[in-house]
C-alpha positions in Angstrom: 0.3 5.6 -80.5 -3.2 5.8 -78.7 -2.7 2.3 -77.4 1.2 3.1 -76.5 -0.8 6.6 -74.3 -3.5 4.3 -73.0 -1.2 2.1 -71.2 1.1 4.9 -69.6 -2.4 6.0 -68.1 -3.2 2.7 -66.9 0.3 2.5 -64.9 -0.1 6.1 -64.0 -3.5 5.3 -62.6 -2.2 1.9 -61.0 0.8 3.5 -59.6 -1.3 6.1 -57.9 -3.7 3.8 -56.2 -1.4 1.7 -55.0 0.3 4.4 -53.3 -3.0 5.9 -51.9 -4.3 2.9 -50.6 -0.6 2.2 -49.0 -0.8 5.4 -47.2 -4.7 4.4 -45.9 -3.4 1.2 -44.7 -0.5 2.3 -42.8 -2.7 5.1 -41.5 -5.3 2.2 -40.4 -2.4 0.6 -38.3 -0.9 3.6 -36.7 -1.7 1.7 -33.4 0.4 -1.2 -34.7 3.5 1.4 -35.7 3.4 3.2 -32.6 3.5 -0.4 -30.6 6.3 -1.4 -32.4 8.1 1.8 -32.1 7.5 1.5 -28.4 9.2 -1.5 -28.7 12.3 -0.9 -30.7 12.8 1.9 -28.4 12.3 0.2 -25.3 9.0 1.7 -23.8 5.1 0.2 -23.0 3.1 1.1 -25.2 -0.1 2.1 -23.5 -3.6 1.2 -24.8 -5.4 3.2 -22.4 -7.6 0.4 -21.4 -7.7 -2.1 -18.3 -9.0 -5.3 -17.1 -12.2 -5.5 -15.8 -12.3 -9.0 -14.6 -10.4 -11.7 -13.7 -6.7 -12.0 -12.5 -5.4 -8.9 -13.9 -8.3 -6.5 -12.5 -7.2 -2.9 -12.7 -4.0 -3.5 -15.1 -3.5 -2.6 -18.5 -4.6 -4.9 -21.8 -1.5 -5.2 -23.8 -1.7 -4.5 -27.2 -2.3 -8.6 -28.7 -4.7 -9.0 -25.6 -7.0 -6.3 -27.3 -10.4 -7.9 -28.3 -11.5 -8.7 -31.3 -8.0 -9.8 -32.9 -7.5 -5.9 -33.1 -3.8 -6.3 -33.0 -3.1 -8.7 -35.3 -6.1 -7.1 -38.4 -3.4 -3.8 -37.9 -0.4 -6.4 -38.7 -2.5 -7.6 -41.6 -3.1 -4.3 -42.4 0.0 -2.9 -42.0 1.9 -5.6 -44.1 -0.5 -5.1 -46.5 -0.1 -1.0 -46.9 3.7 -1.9 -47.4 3.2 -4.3 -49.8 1.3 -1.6 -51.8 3.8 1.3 -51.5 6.3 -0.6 -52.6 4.4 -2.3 -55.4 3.5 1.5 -56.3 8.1 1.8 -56.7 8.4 -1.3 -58.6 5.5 -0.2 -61.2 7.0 3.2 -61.1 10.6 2.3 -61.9 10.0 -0.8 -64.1 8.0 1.8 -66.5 11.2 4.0 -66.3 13.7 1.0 -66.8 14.9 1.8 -64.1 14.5 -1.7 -61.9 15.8 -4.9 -61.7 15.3 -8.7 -60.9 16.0 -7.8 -57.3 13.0 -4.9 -57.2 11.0 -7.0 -58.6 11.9 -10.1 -55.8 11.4 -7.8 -53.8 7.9 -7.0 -54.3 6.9 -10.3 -54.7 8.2 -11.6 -51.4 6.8 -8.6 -49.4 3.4 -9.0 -51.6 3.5 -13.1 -50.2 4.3 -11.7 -46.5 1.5 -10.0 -46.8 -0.7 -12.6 -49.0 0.3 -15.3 -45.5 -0.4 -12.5 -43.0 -3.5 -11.4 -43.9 -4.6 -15.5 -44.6 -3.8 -16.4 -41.5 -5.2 -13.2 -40.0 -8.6 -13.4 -41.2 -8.7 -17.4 -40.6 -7.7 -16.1 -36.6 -10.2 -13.4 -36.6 -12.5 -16.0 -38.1 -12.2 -18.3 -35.1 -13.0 -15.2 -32.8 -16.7 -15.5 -34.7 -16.1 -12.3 -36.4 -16.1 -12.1 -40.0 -12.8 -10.7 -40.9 -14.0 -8.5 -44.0 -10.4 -6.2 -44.2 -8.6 -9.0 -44.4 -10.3 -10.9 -46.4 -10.1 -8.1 -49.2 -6.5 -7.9 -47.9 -5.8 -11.3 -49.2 -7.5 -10.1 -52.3 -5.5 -7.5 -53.3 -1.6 -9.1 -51.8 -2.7 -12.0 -54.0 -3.1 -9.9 -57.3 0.3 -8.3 -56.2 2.2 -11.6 -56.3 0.5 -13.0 -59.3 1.2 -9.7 -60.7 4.7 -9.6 -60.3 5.0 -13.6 -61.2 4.6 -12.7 -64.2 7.8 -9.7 -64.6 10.2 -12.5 -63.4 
């Protein structure tokens, strides 16, 4: 019975922090949501900075042309907080019964999205000479979602 209690905890607890650190990471790319709203909608979105030098003096920086690879470590970030909120569903529901082969899929294909995003990410931001730590621990954690749910199918 105790070790039955003990691992409802333990998916309790897992469930939970998936879902917390989901929300942080989508909250970390709220520049990259609000660029591709913009976008589905039809609108600029607006980074508030401009060129200094070159050509494009005096014109905005679109979003991929910030510095630093800043879009693309919000994609990786991004992919990965969806990766987790939806890992935090398919732990919920597979405890309950309630999911099948296709949540499970699911997660896993949306866990290797984000595995390959944040790779390729951190081996972009990489080449910039920064060291890509985020995304590096991004890679981390999408990898221990797919090898997680590997094993359920």
């Amino acid at each position: 019975m105790r070790q039955l209690d003990r691992q409802k905890s333990t998916g309790f607890v897992s469930v939970w922090v998936s879902l917390i650190i989901g929300i942080i990471c989508l909250m970390m790319s709220q520049n990259f949501i609000a660029w591709l709203v913009a976008g589905v909608t039809g609108q600029t979105y607006a980074t508030n900075v401009n060129w200094t030098a070159g050509p494009k003096v005096g014109q905005p920086v679109s979003f991929f042309d910030l510095q630093g690879g800043t879009a693309w470590t919000q994609v990786g970030t991004f992919t990965l907080g969806a990766a987790l909120l939806i890992e935090a569903a398919v732990m919920l529901l597979w405890s309950q019964g309630k999911l099948g082969r296709v949540g499970v899929f699911t997660s896993l294909a949306v866990g290797l999205l984000a595995l390959v995003t944040n790779v390729a990410v951190a081996g972009y931001v990489f080449s910039l000479g920064i060291l890509p730590i985020f995304s590096l621990l991004a890679v981390a954690v999408a990898g221990m979602i797919v090898f997680e749910r590997k094993e359920m199918i």
